[in-house]
N, C-alpha and C positions, 0 to 999 in steps of 0.2 A: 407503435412507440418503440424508443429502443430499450434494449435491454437495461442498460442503466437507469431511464426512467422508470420504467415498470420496479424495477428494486426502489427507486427513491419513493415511490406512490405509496408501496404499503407501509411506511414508518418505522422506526427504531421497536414499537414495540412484536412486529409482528412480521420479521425479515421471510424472507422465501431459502433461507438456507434449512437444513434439516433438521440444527439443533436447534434453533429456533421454534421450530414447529412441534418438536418434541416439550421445548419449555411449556407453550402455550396449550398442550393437551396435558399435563401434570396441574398446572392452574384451573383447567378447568373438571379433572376430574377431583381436585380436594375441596372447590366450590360446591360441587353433588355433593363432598363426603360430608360437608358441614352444615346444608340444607337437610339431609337426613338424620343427621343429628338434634338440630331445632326443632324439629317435627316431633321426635320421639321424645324430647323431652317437655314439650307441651302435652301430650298424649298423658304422659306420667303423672304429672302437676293435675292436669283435671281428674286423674283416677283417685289421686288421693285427696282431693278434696272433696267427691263426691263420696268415697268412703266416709269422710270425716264429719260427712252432713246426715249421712244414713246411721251412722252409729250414735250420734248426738240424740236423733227423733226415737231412734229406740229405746234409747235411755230413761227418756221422758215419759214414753208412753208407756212403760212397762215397770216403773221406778216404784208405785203404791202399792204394787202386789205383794208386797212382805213388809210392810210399815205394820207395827202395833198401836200406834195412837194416831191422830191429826198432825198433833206437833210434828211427830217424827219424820212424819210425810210431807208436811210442810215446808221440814229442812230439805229433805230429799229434792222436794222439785224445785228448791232455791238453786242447789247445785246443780242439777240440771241444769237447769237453765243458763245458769255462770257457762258450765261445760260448752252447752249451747253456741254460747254467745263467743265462746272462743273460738269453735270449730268454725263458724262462721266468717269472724276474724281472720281465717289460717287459712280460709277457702278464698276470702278475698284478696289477700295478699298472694296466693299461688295463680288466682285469676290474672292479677298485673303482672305476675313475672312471666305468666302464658303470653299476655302480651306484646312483653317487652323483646320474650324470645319471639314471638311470632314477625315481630318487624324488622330484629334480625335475619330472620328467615328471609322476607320479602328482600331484605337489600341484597341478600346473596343469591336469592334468583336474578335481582335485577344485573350482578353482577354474572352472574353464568349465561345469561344470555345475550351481552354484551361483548363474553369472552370468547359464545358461540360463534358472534357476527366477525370478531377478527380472525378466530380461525377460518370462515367460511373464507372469508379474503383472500387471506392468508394464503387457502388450496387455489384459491381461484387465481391468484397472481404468480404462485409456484406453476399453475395447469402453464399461464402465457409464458414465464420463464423459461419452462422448458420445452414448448413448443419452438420459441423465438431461438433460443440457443441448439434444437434439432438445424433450424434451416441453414443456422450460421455455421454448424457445424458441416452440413451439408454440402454448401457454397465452399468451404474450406476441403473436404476430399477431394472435388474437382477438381478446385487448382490443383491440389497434392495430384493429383492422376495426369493430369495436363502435364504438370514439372514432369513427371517422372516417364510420360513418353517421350517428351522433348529430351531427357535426358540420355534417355536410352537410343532414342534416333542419331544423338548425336555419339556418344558410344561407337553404337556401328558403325558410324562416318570412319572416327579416328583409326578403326581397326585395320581401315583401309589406306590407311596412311603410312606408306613405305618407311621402314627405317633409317633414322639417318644413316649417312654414307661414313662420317668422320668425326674424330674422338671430340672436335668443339661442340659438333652439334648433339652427342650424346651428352657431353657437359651440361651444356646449355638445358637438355630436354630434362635431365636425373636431377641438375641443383634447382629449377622452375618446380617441380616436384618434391622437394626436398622438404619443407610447409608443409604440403599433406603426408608423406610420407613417416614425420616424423611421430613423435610418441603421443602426441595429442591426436593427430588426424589417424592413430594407430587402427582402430576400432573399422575401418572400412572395408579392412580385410574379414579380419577375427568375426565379427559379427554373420560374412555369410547374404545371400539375395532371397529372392524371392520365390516364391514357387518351386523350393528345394534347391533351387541351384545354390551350390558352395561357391563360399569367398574366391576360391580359387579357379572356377568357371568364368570365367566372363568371358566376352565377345573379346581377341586379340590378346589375350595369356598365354604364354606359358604353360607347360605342363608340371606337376606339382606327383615327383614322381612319387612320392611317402608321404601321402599325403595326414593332414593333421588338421584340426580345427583349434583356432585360438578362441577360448571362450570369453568375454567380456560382459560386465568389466570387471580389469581385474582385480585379485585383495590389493585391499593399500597397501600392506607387506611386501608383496612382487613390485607394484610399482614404487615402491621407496629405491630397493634394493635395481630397479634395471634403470633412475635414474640418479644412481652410485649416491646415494645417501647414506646407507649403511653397506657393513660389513658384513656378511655371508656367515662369518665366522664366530661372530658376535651373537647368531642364532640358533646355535650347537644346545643341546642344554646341558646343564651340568650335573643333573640329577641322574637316577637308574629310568625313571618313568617307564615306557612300553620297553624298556631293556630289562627291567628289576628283577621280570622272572628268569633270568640268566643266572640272575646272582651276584655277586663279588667275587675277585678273585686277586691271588696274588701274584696271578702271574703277569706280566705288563704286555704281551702280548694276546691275550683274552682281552685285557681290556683295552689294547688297542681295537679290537678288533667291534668291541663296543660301539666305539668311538666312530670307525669308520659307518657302520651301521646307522647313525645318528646324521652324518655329513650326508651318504645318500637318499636317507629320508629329508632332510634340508634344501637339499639340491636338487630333486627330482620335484618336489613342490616347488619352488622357484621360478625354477625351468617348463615347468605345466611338462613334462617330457610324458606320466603316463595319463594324466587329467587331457590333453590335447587329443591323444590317441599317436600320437609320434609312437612310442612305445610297443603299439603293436603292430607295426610293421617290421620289427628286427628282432634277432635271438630265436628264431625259428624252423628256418628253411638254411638245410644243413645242405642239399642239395645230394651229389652223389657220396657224399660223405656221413648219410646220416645212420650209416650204422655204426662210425669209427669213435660219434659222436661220445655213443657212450661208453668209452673207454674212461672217463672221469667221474662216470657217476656209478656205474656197480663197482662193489669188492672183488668180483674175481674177472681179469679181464678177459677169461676162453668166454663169460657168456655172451660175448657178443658175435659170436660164430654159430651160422648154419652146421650140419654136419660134413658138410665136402671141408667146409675152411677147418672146420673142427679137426679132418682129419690130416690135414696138410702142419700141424701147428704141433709140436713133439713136447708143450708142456701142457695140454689139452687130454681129453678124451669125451668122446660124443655118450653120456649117459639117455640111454633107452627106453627109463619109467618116465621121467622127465621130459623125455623129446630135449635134452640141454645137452649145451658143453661147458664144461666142469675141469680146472687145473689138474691134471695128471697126479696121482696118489704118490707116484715112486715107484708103484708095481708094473711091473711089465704082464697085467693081465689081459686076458681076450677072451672072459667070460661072456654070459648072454647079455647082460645085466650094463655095463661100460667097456666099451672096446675105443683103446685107444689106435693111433697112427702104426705103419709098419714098423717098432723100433727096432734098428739093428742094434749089433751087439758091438761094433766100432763104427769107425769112422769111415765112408767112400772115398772112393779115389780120391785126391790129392787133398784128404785131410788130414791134419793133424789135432789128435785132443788137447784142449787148455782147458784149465777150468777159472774158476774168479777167486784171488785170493787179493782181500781189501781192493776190491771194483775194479783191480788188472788182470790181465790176460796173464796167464802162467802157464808155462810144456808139463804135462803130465810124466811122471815118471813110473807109474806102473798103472796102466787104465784099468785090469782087471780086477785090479782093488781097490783103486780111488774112483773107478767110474759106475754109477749105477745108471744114467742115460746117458745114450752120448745124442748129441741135437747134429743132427745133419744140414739143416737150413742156418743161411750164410745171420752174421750174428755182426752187428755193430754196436761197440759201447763207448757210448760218448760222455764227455766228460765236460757240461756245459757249462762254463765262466759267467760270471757276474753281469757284463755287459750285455750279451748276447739274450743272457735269460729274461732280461729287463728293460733293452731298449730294440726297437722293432731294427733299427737300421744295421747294430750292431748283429741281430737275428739274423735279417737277410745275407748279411755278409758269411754269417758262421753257417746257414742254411743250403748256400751257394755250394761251400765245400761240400758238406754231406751229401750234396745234391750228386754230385760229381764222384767223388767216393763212390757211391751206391752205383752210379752208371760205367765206371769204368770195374766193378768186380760185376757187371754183369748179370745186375740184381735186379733189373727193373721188373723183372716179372712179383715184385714186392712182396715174394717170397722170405723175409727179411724179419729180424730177431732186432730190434733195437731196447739196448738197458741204457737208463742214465744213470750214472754214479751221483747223488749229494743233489738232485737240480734245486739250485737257488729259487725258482719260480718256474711255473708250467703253464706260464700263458699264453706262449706260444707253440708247444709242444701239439696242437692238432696237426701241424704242416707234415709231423712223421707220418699220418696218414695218408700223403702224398707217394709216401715211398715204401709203405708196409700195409699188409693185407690186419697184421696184428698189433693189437694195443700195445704204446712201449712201457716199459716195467723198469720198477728200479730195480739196483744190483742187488739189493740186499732182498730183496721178494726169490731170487733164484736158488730152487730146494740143492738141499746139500747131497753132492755126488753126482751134480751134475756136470757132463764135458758137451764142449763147443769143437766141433769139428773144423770151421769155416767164420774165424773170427778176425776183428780187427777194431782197432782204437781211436777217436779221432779225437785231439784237445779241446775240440771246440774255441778257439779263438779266433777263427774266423779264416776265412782262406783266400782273402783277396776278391779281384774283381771277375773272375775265372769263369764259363758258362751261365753268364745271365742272359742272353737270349735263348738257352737251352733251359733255362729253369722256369721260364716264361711261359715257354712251350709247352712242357712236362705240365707245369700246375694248370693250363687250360685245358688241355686236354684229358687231364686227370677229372678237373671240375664238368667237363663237356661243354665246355662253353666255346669253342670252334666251330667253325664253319665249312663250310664241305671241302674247305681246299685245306682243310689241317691246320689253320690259322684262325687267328680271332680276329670277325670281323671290324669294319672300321665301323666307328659311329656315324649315325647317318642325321641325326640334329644336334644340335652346340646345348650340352649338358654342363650348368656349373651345380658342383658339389659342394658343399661348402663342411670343412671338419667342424660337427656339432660335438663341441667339449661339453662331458656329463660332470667333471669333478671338480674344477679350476679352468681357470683363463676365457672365463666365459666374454663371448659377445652378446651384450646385455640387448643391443638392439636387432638381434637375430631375425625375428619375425621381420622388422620391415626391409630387411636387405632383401630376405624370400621374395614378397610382395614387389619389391622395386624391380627384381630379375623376373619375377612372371609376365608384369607390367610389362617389358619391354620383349617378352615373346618369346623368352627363351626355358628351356625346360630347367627344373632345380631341384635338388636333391639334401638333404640337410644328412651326414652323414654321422653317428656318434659309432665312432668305430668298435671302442671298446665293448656295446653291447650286439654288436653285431656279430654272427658266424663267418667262419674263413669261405664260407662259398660266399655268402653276402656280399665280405667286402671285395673280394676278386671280381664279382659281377658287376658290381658296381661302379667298382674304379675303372675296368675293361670299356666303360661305357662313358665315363666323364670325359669333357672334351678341356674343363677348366677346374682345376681344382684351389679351393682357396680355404685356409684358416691361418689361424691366433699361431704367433712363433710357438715351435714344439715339435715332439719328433713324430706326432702325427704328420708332418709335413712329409717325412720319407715315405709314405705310401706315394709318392712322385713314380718310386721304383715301379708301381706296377698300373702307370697309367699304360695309355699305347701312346706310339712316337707322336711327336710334333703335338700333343697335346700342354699344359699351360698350365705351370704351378706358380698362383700367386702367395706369396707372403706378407702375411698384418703384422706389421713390429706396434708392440705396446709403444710406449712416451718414452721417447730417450731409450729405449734399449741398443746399446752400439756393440752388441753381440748379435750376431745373424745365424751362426752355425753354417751348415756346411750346403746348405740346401738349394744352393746354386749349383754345386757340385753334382749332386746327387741327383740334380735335375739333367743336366747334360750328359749325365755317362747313361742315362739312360733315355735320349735323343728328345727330352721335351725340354720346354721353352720355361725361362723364369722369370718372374717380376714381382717387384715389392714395393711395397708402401708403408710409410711410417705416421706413426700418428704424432700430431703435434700439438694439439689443444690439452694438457692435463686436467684441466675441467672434466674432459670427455672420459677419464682412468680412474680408478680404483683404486690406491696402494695400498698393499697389508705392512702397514707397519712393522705390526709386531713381527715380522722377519731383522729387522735392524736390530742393533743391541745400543746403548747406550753411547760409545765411543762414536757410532756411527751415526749419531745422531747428535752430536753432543752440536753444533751448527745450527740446527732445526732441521725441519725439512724442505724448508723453502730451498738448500744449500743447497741440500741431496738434490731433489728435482734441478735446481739448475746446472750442477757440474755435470747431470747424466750418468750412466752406467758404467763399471770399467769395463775394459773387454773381455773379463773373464773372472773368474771365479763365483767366491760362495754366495756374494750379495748380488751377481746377476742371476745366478741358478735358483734365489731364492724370492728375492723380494723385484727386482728388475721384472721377470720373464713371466710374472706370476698376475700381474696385472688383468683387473675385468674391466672393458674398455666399452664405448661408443664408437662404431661406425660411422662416419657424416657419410649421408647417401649421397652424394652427388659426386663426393669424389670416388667414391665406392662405383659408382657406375661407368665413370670416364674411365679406372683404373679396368673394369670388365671388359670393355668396351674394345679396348685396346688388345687385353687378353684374346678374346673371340678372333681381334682381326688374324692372329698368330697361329690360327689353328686353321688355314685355309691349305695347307701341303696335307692335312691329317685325309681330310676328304672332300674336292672341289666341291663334290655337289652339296655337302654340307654348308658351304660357306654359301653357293649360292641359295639355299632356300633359307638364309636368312638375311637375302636382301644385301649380303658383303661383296657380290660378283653381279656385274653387270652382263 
């Protein structure tokens, strides 16, 4: 019979479900409890009636033994007798109610064993239930095993399926795809196969070079926020909470700094950056750099010197309990205990002493009494600008100079003393360990009485377009990332990177462009530069053959693809500010291309960038007029946009990229099917 039937057979009262079953065993054991019950109190009733009939006859039979007269005794067994007659009375009425309970009894066994017979069914219609639902279950893996070798035969078919030749038919192949790829059919990757193989394993992928797992599914919160429902910003919170043990304070830069602590815990949950495991793939591997590393994290910067660098460094001294090097005391001792460098007592040939008065170079005017060390090794103090300290392009540009500075005194042996006067931000400042053996130091850390033999100043604003293939060179070979002919080799498979923004301007549909670019066979790298080390992203970009992100000056990392590589540009909605990054792509021999988004459905805008007058229109205005070409409302609320990718234009736009990178390395173009 079928399943159905078999449920309809055993009745309403006595289902094959489990609470049901459980109802029917509760019935049947208060039916026992209330059987035991009648029992015990007919037990009771005839005890005391049979008491009542033995105490009455003793009464009787023993009631003369203390009479004085006839009469007395006369009365006596009259009462008795009465007595008698009642006890009797009280026996026969406990007899009926024995009875009465007793046929109560009888009907609650008849009843217990009728509740026996349904549950015995009951097991017996559950036993065929779940047998019949075993087979059908059964029947149902099969297919599911059958589907999913078919599936997978076919799989392997398609992997064998040459890539198309031309941008239509990558269109055609990415927007057919564009259905599953999208946020609903999201889960195909994220989820991961069978038998340990990763999402990103499959027959005909991609390599997935940072690699990460998306876990699924995900909170409703991420999916509200990646299909631009809310605002990112809107989830800050306003309280101290896991900040509280900081405190308050009055200073507005403390609690800036709160603040930001709050956005990267918002933002890192969002973005799943350390839940995926993304996260532990960057911030790590310093590479040849990793002892200059910690020039930002200890107080005094000689300790991060052996003792040979120790002794090469004139505000050092190698201490001997310790095994350390330790900033030089002031004393020119050469006890057993700290021996510092040979310091002479002037300056060598062609120097002259200066010492720093307010972070300048000043000529000493009597060195035997203004000077207590004089420093032999060549000394640059730079004096870095706003722009340079804070935007990476502006960096390169102001890095370029120092670059060249450094190589035209002679210095590369990184023999080299760099002070910065006031730096605005130091987040770029690892790159001087491209060009110095020693941590750099600000001016005001430099002990009093000290003279620079071998000094010089640079403004830092940058020096033009002046040795950029010589600065190319320098930082690869610095890094060791050459190749036996002293150059850095070409890539040898088509690498798109794509800038993974950690703070703003997020691509909300990040995950499936990954997926869409493995899908189609090419290697993918998700780059969040910011948490990455300067050897990281050197290696990395040295190795992208296409680079793509959200407008921003993570775009200038263009500067240090290799030639004829492919920087594409995402403009948010209406943004008709591009920046310079077409520019910036050709003076350093790669290739550019961009795309603009045009569905505002697909954006995010943060309002609260406008102010009132600018909105005094609505915003229906704002999005229609577009962005001006410049200023505060495209730097703020324009460029700032968290957007959707449509994959298929996303693909055809790749696609085309890829074909541009065929001069970087033929063989590259042919093993991905671009060269016949």
């Amino acid at each position: 019979p079928s399943t159905a039937a078999l449920a309809s057979s055993v009745g309403p009262a006595s289902l094959s479900d489990t609470d049901e079953t459980r109802s029917l065993q509760t019935q049947l054991e208060s039916a026992q409890a209330s059987l035991l019950g009648a029992e015990r109190k007919i037990s009771l009733q005839q005890e005391q009636a049979e008491a009542a009939l033995k105490a009455a006859i003793a009464a009787a039979v023993g009631g003369g033994g203390g009479a004085d007269s006839a009469a007395a005794a006369k009365v006596e067994v009259e009462e008795l007798k009465l007595k008698l007659s009642s006890a009797q009375t009280e026996a026969s009425v406990a007899g009926q109610e024995a009875q009465h309970v007793k046929a109560e009894a009888d009907h609650w066994r008849e009843q217990v064993a009728i509740m026996e017979g349904q549950l015995k069914d009951s097991e017996e219609v559950r036993f065929r239930l779940k047998a019949s639902l075993g087979e059908e279950t059964k029947r149902a893996e099969e297919a599911a095993s059958s589907a999913m070798e078919a599936a997978a035969a076919a799989q392997s078919a398609m992997a064998h399926v040459k890539a198309a030749a031309d941008n239509s038919a990558a269109a055609a192949a990415a927007s057919g795809a564009e259905a599953d790829m999208g946020f609903n059919g999201l889960g195909r990757g994220g989820e991961g196969g069978g038998g340990g193989q990763k999402w990103y394993e499959k027959p005909g992928y991609g390599r997935l070079i940072s690699p990460y797992e998306y876990h699924l599914p995900l909170p409703p919160l991420i999916e509200a926020w990646r299909h631009v429902h809310i605002d990112w910003h809107d989830l800050i919170p306003q309280h101290s909470s896991l900040w509280e043990r900081y405190g308050e304070s009055k200073d507005d830069k403390f609690n800036f700094m709160k603040l930001v602590m709050k956005e990267v815990a918002v933002t890192d949950y969002l973005t799943q950056y350390k839940d995926s495991g993304l996260a532990s793939n960057f911030g790590h591997d310093f590479g040849p750099m990793r002892n200059y590393s910690a020039c930002n994290l200890v107080d005094d910067p000689c300790q991060i010197h052996g003792e040979h660098d120790c002794g090469l460094n004139s505000f050092c001294a190698w201490d001997k309990p310790t095994f350390s090097c330790a900033s030089f005391d002031g004393n020119d001792r050469t006890d057993n205990d700290r021996n510092g460098p040979a310091r002479s007592k002037g300056c060598t040939a062609g120097g002259s002493p200066r010492k720093l008065v307010g972070a300048r170079l000043q000529a000493v005017n009597d060195p035997s009494r203004e000077c207590k060390v004089f420093v032999n090794e060549r000394l640059f103090v730079e004096h870095v600008s706003e722009d340079p300290a804070t935007m990476f392009y502006h960096w390169w540009r102001y890095f370029k100079e120092v670059h060249s500075r450094v190589r035209e005194a002679g210095a590369m042996d990184k023999i080299n003393h760099i002070l910065v006067s006031k730096p605005p931000n130091t987040q770029f400042f690892h790159y001087f360990g491209l060009l110095s053996k020693f941590c750099w130091r600000r001016t005001t850390s430099v002990p009093e009485g000290t003279c620079f033999c071998h000094g010089s100043e640079i403004d830092g604003k940058g020096g033009g377009d002046r040795g950029h293939n010589n600065v190319i060179e320098h930082l690869t070979s610095e890094l060791h990332l050459n190749g036996p002919d002293g150059r850095p080799p070409a890539p040898k498979r088509v690498r798109i990177g794509i800038l993974s923004r950690r703070r703003k301007r997020f691509i909300l549909n990040e995950h499936e462009l990954v997926e869409a670019l493995l899908k189609r066979g090419w290697d993918v790298q998700l780059l969040p530069m910011e948490e990455m080390t300067l050897y990281e992203q050197i290696k990395a970009l040295r190795e992208t053959t296409v680079l793509v992100g959200i407008h921003g000056s993570g775009l200038n990392n263009a500067l240090l693809l290799p030639a004829e590589a492919v920087l594409v540009q995402l403009l948010p909605y209406k943004l008709n500010y591009k920046g310079a990054f077409s520019q910036v792509a050709r003076e350093n021999g790669v290739h550019y291309l961009e795309w603009a988004l045009e569905d505002p459905k697909r954006a995010w805008f943060h309002w609260e960038f406008l102010n009132k007058q600018q909105l005094g229109s609505g915003k229906e205005a704002v999005l229609s007029r577009g962005s001006p070409r410049g200023g505060a409302e495209v730097y703020t609320f324009w460029i700032n946009q968290d957007v959707i990718i449509p994959v298929g234009e996303f693909m055809a736009l790749i696609a085309t990229a890829v074909e541009k990178t065929g001069k970087l390395n033929p063989e590259l173009a042919r093993k991905q099917g671009l060269l016949e």
